[in-house]
C-alpha positions as CSV (number, residue, x, y, z in Angstrom):
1,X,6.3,22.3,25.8
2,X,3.9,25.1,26.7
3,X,4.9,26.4,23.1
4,X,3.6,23.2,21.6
5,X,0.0,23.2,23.7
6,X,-0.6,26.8,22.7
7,X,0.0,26.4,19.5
8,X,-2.3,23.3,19.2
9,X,-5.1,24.8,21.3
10,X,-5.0,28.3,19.3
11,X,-5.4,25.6,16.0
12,X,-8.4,23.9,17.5
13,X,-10.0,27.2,18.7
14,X,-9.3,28.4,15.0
15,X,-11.1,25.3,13.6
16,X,-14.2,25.3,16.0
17,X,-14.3,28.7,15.3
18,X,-14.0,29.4,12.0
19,X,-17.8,29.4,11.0
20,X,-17.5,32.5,13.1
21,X,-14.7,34.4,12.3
22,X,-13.8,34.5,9.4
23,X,-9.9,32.5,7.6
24,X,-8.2,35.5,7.6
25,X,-7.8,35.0,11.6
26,X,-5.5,32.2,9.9
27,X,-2.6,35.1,9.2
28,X,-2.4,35.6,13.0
29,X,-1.2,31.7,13.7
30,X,0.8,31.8,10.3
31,X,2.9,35.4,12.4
32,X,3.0,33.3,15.4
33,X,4.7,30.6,14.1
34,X,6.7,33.0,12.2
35,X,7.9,34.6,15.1
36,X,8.9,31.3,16.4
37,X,10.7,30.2,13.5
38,X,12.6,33.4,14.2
39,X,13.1,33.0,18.0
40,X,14.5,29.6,17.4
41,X,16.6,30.2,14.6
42,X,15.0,27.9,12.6
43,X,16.6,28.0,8.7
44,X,15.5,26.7,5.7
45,X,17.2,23.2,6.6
46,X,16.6,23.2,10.7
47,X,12.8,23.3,9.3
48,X,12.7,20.7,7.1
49,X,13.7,21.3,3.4
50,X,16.8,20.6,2.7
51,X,17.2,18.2,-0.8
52,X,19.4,15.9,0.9
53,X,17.3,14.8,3.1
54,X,14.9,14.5,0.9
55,X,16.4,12.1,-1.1
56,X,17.3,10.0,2.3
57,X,14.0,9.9,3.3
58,X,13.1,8.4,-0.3
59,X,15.7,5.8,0.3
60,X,15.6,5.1,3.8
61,X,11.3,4.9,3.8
62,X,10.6,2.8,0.9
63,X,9.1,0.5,3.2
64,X,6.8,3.0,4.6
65,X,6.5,4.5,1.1
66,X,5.7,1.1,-0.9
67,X,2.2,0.8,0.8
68,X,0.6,3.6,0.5
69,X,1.8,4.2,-3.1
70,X,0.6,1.1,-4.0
71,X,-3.0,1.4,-2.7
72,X,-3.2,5.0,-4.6
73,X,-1.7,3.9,-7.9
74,X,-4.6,0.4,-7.8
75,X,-7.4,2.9,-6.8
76,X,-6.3,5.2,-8.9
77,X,-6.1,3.0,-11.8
78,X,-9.6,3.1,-12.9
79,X,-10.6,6.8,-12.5
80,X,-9.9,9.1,-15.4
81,X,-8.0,12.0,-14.6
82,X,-9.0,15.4,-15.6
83,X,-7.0,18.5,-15.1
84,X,-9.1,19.6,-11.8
85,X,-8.6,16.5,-10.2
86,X,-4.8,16.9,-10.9
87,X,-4.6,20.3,-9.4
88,X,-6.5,19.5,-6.9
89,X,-3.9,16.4,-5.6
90,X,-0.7,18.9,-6.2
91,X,-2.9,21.1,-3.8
92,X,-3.4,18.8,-1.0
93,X,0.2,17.7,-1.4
94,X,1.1,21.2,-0.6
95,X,-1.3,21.3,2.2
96,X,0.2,18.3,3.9
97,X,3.5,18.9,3.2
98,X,2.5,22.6,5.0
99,X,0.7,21.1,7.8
100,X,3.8,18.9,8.3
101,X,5.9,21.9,8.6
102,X,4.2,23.1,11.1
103,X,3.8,20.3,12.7
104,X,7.4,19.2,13.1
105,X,8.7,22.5,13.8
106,X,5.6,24.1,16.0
107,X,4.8,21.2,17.9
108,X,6.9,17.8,17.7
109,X,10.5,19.6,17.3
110,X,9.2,21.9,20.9
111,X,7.8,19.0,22.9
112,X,11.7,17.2,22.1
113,X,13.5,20.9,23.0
114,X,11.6,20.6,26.3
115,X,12.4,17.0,27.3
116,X,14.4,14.8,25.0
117,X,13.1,12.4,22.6
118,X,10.6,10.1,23.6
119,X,7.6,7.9,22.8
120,X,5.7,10.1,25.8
121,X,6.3,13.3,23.5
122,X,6.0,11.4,20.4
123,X,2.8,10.2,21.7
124,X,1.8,13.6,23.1
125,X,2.4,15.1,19.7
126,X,0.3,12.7,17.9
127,X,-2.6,13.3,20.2
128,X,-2.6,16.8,19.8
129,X,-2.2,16.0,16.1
130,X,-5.4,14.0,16.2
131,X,-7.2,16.2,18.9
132,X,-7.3,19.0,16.3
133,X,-9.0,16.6,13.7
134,X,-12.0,16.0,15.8
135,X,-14.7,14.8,15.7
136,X,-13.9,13.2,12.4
137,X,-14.2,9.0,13.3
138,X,-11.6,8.1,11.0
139,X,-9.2,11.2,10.6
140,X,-8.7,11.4,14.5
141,X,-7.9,8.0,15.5
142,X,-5.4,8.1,11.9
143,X,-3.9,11.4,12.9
144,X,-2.7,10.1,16.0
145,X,-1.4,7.4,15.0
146,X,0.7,9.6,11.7
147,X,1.6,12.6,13.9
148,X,3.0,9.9,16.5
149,X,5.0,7.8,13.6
150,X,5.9,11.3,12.0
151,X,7.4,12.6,14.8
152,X,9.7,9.6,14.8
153,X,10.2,9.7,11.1
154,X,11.5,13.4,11.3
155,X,13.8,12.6,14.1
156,X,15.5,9.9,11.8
157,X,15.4,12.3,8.3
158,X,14.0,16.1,9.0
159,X,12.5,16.6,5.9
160,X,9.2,17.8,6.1
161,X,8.7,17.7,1.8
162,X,9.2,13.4,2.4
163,X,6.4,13.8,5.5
164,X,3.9,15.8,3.3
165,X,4.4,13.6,0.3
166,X,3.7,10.4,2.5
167,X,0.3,12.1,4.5
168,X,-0.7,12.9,0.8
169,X,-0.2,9.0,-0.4
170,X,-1.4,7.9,3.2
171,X,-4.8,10.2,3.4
172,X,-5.5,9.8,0.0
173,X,-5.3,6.0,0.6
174,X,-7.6,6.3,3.6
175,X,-9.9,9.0,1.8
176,X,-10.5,5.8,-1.0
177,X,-11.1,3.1,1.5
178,X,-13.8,4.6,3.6
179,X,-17.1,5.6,3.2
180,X,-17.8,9.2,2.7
181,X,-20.7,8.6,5.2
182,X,-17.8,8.0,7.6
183,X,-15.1,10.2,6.4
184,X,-17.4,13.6,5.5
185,X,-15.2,14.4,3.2
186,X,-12.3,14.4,5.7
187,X,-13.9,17.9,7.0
188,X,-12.9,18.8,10.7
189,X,-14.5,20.9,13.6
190,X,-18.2,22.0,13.0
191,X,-17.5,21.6,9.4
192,X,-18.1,17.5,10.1
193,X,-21.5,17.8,10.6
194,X,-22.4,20.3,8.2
195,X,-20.9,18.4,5.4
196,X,-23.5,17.1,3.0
């Protein structure tokens, strides 16, 4: 558990800080949860990325998957694509599916090493989840609310790819049906207020 808060705080500290000290402080949370992959023998599947489960998720989530999907591909419908805009969606998807990965495996996977799985560390995971999204109105409340849900998703299927591809349909969803006066962007920490 103490694992899990550390990690968490040492992300918000990064955030709030980041107009400060600079991104490549980032490298030094990226070797801590490096050395904690490697202290719990985490492997390429224990972590999350195993096809296999993959493909479960697909199958056993089309519920979950069928309304987010749906909400991109009608908002989507209108806009014309350009190549930017199309980089720019396989980078996010590679953001949440890493954010995900970390997620599970830094924060969720060590709350349920400490005590067992539960709806208190499910629920614990998803407000650290949404405590590091402050003080955005609408990514906060929504992040805890995910990082609860995704917690018990990856307890069902660990596969982290299936996580990140669903954040990506569910925040770009949320990103469409908000106002940017209210969303800024979805920007986080300091960068919330300073978004224009």
């Amino acid at each position: 558990m103490t694992e899990a808060l550390i990690f968490s705080a040492a992300v918000a500290a990064f955030i709030w800080s980041l107009p400060h000290i600079g991104v490549y402080w980032a490298v030094l949370l990226l070797l801590a949860a490096a050395v904690s992959f490697r202290l719990h023998s985490e492997t390429y599947a224990s972590a999350g990325f195993a096809g296999p489960e993959f493909l479960r998720a697909l199958r056993n989530w089309k519920v979950w998957w069928a309304a987010p999907a749906a909400v991109v591909v009608g908002l989507g419908w209108g806009r014309t694509p350009t190549w930017g805009s199309g980089y720019h969606a396989m980078l996010y998807c590679a953001w949440c599916v890493f954010q995900q990965l970390l997620f599970q495996n830094m924060v969720c996977k060590r709350l349920r090493q400490s005590t067992g799985p539960s709806w208190k560390n499910r629920i614990l995971a998803g407000s650290l989840f949404g405590a590091v999204h402050l003080p955005n109105p609408v990514l906060t409340p929504a992040t805890l609310v995910w990082g609860t849900l995704s917690g018990y998703l990856f307890e069902e299927v660990p596969s982290v790819s299936a996580l990140g591809l669903m954040q990506f349909l569910l925040s770009t969803s949320l990103f469409w049906l908000t106002p940017v006066s209210w969303n800024h962007g979805f920007r986080v920490g300091p960068g919330y207020w300073h978004f224009q």
